[in-house]
N, C-alpha and C positions, 0 to 999 in steps of 0.2 A: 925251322919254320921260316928263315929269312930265304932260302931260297926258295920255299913254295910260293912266298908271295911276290918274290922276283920273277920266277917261271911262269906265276897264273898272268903276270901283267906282259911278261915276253919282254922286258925291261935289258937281257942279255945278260954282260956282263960286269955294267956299272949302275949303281943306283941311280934312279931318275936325278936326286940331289946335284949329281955332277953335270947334269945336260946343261944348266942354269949357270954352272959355277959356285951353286951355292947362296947367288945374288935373287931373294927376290923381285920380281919387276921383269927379268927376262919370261917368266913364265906368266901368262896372262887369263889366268884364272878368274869365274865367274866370281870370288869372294874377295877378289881383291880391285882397291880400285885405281888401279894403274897409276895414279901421283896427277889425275886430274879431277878436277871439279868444272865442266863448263859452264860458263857464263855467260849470262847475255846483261848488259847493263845500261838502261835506260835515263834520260835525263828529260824533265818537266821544267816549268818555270816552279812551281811547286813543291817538289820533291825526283830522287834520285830511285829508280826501281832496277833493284839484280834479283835476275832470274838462275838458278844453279841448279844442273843436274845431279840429285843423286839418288840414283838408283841402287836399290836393297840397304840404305842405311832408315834408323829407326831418328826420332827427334832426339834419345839418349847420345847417339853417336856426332851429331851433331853440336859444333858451339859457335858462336857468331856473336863477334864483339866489335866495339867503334871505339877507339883511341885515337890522340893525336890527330883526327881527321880522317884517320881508315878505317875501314870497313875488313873486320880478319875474319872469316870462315873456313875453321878446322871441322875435320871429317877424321874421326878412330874407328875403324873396323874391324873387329874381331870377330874370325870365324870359326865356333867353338861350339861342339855338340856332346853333349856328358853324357858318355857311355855307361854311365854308374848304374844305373837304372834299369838295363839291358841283360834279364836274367837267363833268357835261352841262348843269344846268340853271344860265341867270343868273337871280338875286336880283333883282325890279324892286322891292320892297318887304320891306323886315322889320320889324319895330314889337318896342321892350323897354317891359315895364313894371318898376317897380321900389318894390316896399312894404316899410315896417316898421312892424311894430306892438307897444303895450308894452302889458299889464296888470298891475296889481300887485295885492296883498290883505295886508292886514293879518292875520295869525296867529300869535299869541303865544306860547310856553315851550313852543316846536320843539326836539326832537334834532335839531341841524342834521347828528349823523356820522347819524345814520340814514335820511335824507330819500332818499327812491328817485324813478324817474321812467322810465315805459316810454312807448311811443308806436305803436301797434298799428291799421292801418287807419283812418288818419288822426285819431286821439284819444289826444291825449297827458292820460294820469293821473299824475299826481304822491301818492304816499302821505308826509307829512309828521307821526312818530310824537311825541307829546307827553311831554316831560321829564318821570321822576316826582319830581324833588325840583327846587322852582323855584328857580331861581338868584340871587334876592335874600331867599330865606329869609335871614335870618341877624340875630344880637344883637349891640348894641354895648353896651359899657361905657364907664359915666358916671363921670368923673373927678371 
């Protein structure tokens, strides 16, 4: 069976596996998202607004956190379709790919209870509103 399904793809005489080296990321497949997330990142006197592409991810695949003053945005993408359920047809081949990607930003004296985040047609905007009293204002007394 392995070489029918090497011959119907015309693959020759090395499995597609080897074209790549084995290294996901050479092959640029529509279920993978390449180790990018773009950005666009906006500043107000008000508030900081990042605009991020991602396309065919669900709000599940998505996580966005503020620590230390960053702004992190992980994307896990798994591309997985359960053939279990597929009682006439047999499966000669299935292929997963499997990406994560992180971007972080530096953005300083964040309302972190305020910090929103929607995700609308594949563009996740995060609005991150800016403290008005900075949190290391403050006097010390000299003994």
């Amino acid at each position: 069976m392995t070489n029918e399904i090497s011959n119907r793809h015309n693959y020759g005489l090395l499995d597609p596996f080897w074209n790549n080296f084995g290294i996901d990321g050479f092959n640029r497949d529509s279920m993978s998202l390449h180790g990018e997330l773009k950005a666009d990142i906006s500043e107000s006197p008000k508030a900081y607004k990042a605009i991020i592409e991602t396309p065919g991810l669900t709000n599940k695949d998505i996580k966005v956190g503020y620590h230390d003053d960053t702004l992190t945005i992980t994307a896990d993408k798994t591309s997985f379709v359960d053939h279990a359920n597929e009682k006439e047809d047999t499966v000669m081949l299935s292929e997963r790919t499997h990406s994560t990607v992180q971007r972080a930003f530096r953005l300083p004296n964040v309302d972190v209870k305020q910090i929103s985040a929607k995700q609308t047609d594949g563009v996740l905007t995060i609005t991150l509103p800016k403290q008005t009293k900075h949190k290391a204002d403050f006097e010390v007394d000299v003994d």
